[in-house]
Steps between C-alpha positions, in 0.01 A plus 500: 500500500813640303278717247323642787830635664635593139444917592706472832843443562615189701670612801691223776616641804686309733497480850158716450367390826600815767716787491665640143345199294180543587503918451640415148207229450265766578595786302553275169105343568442907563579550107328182364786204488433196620677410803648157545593467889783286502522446889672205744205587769209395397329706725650750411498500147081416512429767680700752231225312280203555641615885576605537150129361408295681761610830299423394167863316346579229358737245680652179556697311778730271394685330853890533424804439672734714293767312640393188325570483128265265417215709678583771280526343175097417592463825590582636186295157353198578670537902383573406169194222508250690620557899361771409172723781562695690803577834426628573831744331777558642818730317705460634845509197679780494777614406862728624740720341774720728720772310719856561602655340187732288704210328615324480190424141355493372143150451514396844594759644248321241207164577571561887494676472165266212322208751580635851478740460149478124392073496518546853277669344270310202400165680528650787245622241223200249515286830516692630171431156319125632537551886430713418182201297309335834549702770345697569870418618805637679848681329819554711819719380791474674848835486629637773785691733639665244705663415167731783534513625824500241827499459890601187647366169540390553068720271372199265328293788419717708399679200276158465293394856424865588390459187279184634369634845381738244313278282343232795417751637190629133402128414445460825364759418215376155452128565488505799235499281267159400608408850505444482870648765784636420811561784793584505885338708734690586829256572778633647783319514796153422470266482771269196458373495857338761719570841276365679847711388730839617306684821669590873379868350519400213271380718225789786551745238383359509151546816266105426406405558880333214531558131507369272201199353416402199294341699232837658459611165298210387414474853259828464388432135414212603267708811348782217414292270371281720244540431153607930391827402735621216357833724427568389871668204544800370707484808764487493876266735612512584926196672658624561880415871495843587460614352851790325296611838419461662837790591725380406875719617762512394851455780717 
């Protein structure tokens, strides 16, 4: 099986099952990788599969709760067993909790951060044990906006995607060595539901006129990630068409 993958890069995207992750699975089976669906819903991350398939990719589902450490050192097993290599890491996967944070409990606060920073973590170095046999490699972590700008009830949230920006140039510094790059994307808002049903006052808040898309990180993900950029490494890139950078005044 590994010499008939040997012309395609090895791609894992996390939480590929809805929303960003799955966008980014598609446009990387789009140019020829082969998509590894690391998922927590089966369902969900099946589906991905069989969509991937129907238009003509290559792809495996691999069940993972990113969460678990032990679940993702198989992952990266399994990745490893069945392709050799992994070029490519995209740590999307992520949950959110809002609550007034004087009623938030440990638990909620732990399973935020285990998923959101600690799950990126493990999942980046056992991925790099892979990607340094192999001459190096490129690692991707969707963090957000909400990293540096907040409103309230964020505290967990918030808490793991400012750790991210953190831990994107520390692994940075520590995995050049392996010759592998590590950047941060900051998606503002992007619309993952009903693109329709957003308002004229929705879009006005963004310089771009219009409120994001999927495809708007899922392109960026595959610009980071190609092998002429590998001069990019340790940055924090935000896509939010510009609304970080718009003054809004209440009228």
């Amino acid at each position: 099986m590994k010499e008939n993958f040997k012309h395609q890069r090895i791609v894992i995207v996390t939480g590929a099952g809805k929303g960003i992750g799955r966008s980014i699975a598609f446009e990387f089976s789009k140019e020829g990788a082969v998509v590894v669906i690391a998922e927590k819903s089966e369902t969900n991350g099946l589906k991905v599969k069989s969509e991937l398939e129907a238009l003509g990719g290559r792809a495996l589902f691999v069940q993972t709760d990113l969460s678990n450490v032990s679940q993702v050192e198989m992952l990266m097993k399994t990745v490893e067993r069945e392709f050799g290599r992994i070029e490519v890491l995209v740590n999307n996967a992520g949950l959110s909790e809002f609550c007034d944070p004087m009623e938030l409990s440990e638990d909620v606060w732990d399973k935020v951060l285990n998923t959101n920073l600690k799950g990126m973590f493990f999942a980046s170095r056992e991925a790099v044990k892979v990607m340094m046999k192999n001459g190096g490699g490129s690692i991707v972590n969707i963090a957000s906006t909400r990293a540096i700008m907040s409103e309230p009830n964020s505290e967990a949230y918030a808490a793991s995607k400012g750790g991210i920006l953190a831990l994107t140039h520390a692994m940075a510094a520590s995995f050049s060595k392996y010759n592998v790059t590590v950047n941060a994307i900051l998606p503002g808002w992007i619309e993952t539901g009903d693109y329709s049903a957003l308002r004229d006052i929705d879009h006005s808040q963004h310089f771009s006129n219009r409120v994001g898309a999927p495809e708007d990180i899922a392109r960026a993900c595959l610009f980071l990630t190609s092998p002429e950029n590998n001069f990019i490494t340790g940055t924090q890139l935000v896509i939010d068409g510009g609304m970080t950078r718009k003054m809004i005044y209440e009228e």
